[in-house]
ZAVEXTOR-560376 format. One line per 4 residues: number of its first residue (from 1); their letters; for each residue y, x negated, z of N, C-alpha, C. Coordinates in steps of 0.2 Angstrom, whole numbers, plus 5000, padded with zeros to 4 digits. Example, Ala and Ser with C-alpha at 12.3 -4.5 7.8 and 13.67 -1.06 7.14 Angstrom:
1> as> 4972/4934/5039/4978/4938/5039/4984/4934/5039 ~ 4989/4936/5035/4995/4932/5036/5000/4936/5039
//
This chain:
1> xxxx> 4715/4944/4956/4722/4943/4960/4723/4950/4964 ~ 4729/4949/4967/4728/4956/4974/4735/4959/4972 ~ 4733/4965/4975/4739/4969/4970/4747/4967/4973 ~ 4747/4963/4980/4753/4958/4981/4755/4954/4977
5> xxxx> 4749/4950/4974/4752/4945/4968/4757/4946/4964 ~ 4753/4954/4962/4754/4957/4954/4760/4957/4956 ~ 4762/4961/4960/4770/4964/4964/4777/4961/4961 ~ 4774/4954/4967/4779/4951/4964/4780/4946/4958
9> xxxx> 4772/4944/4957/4775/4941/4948/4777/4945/4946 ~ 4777/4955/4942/4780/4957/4941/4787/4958/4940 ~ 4790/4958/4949/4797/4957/4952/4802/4953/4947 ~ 4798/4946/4947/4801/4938/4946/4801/4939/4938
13> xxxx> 4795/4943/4934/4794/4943/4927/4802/4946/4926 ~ 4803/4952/4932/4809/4955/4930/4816/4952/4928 ~ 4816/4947/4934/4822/4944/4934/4824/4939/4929 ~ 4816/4934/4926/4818/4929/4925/4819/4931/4915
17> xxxx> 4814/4938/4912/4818/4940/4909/4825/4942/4905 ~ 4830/4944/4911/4834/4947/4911/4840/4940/4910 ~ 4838/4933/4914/4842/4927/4916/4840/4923/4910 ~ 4834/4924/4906/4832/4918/4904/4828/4913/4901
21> xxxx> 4825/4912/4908/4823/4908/4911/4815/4904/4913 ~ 4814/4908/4907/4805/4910/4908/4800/4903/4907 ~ 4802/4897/4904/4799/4891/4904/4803/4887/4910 ~ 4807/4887/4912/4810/4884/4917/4808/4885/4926
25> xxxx> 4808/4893/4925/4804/4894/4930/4796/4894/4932 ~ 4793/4895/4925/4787/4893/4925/4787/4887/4929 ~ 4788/4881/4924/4787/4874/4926/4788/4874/4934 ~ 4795/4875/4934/4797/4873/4942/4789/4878/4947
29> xxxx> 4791/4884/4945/4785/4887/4951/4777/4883/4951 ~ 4778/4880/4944/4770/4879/4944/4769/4869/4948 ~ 4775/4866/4947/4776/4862/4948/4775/4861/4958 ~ 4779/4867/4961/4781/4867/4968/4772/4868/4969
33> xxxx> 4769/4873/4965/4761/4875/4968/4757/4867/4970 ~ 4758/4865/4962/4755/4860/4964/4757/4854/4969 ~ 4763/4855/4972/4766/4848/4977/4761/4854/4982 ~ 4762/4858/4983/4760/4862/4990/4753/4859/4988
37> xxxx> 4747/4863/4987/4743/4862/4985/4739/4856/4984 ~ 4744/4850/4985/4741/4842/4985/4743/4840/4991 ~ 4746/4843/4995/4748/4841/5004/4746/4846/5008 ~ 4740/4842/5011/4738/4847/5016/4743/4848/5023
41> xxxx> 4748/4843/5023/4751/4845/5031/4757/4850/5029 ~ 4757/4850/5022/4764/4854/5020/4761/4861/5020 ~ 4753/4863/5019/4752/4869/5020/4752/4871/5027 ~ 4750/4866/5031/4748/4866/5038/4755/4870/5041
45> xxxx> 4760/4866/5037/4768/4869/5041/4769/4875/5040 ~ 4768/4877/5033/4771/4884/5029/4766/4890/5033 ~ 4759/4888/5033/4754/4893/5035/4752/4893/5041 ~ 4756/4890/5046/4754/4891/5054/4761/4894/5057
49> xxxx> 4757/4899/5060/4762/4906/5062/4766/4903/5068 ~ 4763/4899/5071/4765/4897/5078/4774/4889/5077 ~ 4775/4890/5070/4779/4885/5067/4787/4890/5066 ~ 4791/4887/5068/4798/4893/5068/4799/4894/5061
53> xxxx> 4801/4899/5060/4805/4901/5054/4810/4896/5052 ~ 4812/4894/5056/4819/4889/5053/4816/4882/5052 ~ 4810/4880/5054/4809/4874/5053/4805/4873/5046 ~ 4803/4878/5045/4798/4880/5038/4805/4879/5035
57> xxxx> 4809/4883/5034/4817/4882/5030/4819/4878/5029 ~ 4819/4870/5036/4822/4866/5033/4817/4861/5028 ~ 4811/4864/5029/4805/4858/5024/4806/4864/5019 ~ 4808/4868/5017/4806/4870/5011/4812/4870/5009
61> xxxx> 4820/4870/5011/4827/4867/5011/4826/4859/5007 ~ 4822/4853/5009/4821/4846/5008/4816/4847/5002 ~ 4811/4851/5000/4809/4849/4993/4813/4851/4989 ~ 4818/4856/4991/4823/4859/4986/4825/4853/4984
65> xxxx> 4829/4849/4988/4832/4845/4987/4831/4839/4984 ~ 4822/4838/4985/4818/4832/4979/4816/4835/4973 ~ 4814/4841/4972/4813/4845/4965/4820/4848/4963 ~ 4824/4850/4964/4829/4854/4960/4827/4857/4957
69> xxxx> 4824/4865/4958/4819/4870/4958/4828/4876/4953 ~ 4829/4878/4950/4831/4883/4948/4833/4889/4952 ~ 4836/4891/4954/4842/4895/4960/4836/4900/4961 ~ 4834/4905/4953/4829/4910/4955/4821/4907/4958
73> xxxx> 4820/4901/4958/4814/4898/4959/4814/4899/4970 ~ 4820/4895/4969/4825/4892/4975/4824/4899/4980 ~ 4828/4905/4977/4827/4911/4982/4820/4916/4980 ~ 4817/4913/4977/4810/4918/4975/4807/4914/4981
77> xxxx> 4805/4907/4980/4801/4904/4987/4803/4907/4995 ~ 4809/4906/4994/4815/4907/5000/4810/4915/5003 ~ 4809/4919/4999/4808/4927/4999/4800/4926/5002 ~ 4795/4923/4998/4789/4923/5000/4789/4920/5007
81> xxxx> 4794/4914/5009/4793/4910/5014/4794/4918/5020 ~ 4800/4921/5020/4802/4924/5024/4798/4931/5026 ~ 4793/4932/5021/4789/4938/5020/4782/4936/5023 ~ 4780/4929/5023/4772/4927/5027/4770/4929/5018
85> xxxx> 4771/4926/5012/4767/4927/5006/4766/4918/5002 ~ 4769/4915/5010/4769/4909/5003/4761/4906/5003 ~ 4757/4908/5009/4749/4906/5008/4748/4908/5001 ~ 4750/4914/4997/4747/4920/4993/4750/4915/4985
89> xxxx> 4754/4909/4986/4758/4906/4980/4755/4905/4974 ~ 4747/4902/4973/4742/4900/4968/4742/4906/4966 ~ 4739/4915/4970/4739/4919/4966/4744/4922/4963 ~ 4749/4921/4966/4756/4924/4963/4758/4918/4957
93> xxxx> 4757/4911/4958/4759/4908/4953/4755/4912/4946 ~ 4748/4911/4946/4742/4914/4940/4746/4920/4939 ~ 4748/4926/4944/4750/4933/4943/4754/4932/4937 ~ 4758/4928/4938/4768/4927/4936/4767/4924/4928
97> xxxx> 4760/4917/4928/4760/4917/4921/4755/4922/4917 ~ 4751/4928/4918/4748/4931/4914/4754/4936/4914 ~ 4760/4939/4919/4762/4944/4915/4767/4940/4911 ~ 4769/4936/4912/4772/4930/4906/4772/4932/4900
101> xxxx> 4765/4931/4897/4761/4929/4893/4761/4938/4890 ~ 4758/4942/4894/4758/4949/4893/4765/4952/4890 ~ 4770/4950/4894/4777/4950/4892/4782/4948/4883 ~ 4780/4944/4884/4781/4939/4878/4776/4939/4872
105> xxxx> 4771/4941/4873/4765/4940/4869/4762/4934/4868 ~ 4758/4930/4873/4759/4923/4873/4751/4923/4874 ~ 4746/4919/4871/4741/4917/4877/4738/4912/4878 ~ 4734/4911/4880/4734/4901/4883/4728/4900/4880
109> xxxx> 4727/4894/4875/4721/4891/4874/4720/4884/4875 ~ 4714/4883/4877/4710/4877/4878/4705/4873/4873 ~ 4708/4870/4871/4709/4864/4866/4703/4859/4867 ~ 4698/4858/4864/4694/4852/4866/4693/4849/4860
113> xxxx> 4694/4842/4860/4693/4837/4853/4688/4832/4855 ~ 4684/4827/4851/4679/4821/4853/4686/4816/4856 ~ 4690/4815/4853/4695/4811/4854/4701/4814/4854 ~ 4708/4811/4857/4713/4814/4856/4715/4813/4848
117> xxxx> 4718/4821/4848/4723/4821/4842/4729/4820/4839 ~ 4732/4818/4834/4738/4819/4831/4744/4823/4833 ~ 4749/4821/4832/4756/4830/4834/4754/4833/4827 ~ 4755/4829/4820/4753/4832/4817/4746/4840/4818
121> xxxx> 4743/4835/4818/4738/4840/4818/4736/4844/4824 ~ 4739/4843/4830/4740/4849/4835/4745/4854/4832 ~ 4749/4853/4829/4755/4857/4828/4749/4864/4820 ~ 4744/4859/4817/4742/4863/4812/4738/4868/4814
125> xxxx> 4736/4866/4821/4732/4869/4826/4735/4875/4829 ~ 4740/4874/4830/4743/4878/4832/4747/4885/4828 ~ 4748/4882/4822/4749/4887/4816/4744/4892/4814 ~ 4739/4890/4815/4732/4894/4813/4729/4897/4817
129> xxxx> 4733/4894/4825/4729/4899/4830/4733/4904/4830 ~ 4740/4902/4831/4746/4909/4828/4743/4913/4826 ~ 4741/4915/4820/4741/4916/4814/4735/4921/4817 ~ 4729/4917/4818/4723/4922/4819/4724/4925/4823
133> xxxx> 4727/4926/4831/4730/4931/4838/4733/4934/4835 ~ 4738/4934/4829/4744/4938/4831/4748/4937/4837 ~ 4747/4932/4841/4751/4930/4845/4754/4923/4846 ~ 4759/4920/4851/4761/4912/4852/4756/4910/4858
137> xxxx> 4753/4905/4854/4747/4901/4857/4751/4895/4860 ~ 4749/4893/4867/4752/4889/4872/4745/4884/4871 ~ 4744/4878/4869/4738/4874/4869/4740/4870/4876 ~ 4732/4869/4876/4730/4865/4880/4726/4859/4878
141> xxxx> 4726/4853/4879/4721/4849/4873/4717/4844/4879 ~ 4711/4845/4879/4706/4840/4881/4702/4836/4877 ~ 4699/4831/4882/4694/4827/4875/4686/4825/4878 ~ 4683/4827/4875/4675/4827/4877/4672/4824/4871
145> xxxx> 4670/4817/4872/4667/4814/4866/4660/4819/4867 ~ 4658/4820/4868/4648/4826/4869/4649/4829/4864 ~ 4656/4832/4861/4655/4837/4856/4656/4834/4851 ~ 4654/4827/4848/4657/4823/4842/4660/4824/4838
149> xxxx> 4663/4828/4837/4668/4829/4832/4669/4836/4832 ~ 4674/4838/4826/4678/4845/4827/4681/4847/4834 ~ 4683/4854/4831/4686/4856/4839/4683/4862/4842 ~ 4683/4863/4849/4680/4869/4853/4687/4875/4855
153> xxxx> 4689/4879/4852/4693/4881/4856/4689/4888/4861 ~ 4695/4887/4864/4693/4895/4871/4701/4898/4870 ~ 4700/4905/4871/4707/4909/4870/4704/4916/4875 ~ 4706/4915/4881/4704/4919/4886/4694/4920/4885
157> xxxx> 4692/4925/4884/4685/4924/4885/4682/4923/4880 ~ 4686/4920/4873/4684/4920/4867/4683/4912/4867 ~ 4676/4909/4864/4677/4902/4860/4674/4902/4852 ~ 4681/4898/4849/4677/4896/4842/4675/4889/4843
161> xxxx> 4669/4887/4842/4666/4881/4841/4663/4877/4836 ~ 4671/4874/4833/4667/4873/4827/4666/4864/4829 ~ 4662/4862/4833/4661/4855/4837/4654/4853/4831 ~ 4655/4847/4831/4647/4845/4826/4642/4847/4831
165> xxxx> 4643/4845/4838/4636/4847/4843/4633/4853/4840 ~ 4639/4859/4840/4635/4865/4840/4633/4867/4832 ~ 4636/4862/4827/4631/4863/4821/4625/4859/4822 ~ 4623/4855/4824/4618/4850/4824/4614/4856/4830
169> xxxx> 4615/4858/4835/4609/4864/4839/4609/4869/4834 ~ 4611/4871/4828/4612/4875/4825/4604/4875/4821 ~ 4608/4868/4816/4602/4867/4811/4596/4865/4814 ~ 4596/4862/4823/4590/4863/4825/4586/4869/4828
173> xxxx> 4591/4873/4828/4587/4880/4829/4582/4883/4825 ~ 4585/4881/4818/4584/4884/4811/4578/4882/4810 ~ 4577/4875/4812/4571/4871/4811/4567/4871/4813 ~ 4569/4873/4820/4561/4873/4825/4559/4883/4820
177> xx> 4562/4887/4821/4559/4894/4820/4556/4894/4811 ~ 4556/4887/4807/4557/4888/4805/4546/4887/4802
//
């Protein structure tokens, strides 16, 4: 990420601290990334220099008005629009949830089951991952029948895998050296 990102997710980390606000704004920012990011003529408009200023305004005015973005969301977009930063959004969005996460003590894991799970059993999942970080674990849950059973998790560049796959390459490794 470029030290512009950092900047201002830090900025926005500052504000949204002080108001509140910190899963509301996530959403809404993460939400706005993703509309941008799935319409190429919406970037075509925000990112062509030769587009007035005001016109960029009134399309970025009209999705306010379809998403109803949160006031700090509203004038943080409004800031990058006016600065030539909203090309920079994706890495500002990433910047804004890791100092989030830095902030709060928070960190993201990726959840992988054979099939999907229970609430119960997400939520047990979630107690144990607590527990083990020292920190509030954010899950993410996917499902990959390939790993037949148990779970794989990833917690930044950590994974535990406790998948039957990787016991069954286990006991095959055992076997062949054996």
């Amino acid at each position: 990420m470029s030290a512009i990102a950092n900047r201002y997710a830090k900025a926005l980390a500052d504000v949204v601290l002080q108001d509140g606000t910190i899963a509301q704004t996530r959403d809404a920012l993460n939400g706005f990334n993703q509309v941008l990011n799935g319409h190429e003529e919406l970037r075509q408009v925000f990112y062509n220099p030769t587009i007035a200023i005001q016109q960029k305004r009134g399309v970025l005015d009209a999705l306010f008005d379809r998403m109803q973005p949160p006031k700090t969301v509203t004038n943080f977009l409004r800031l990058l629009l006016d600065n030539y930063r909203l090309q920079q959004l994706s890495d500002i969005v990433a910047a804004f949830d890791s100092e989030m996460d830095n902030r709060i003590g928070a960190v993201s894991a990726q959840v992988t089951t054979a099939a999907p799970i229970t609430e119960q059993e997400r939520q047990a999942l979630s107690q144990k991952l607590n527990q083990l970080t020292a920190k509030k674990v954010r899950l993410e849950f996917n499902s990959d029948p390939e790993i037949i059973g148990g779970v794989v998790t990833r917690i930044g560049s950590v994974v535990y895998d406790g998948s039957i796959r990787n016991q069954l390459q286990q006991i095959e490794t055992k076997l062949r050296s054996e």
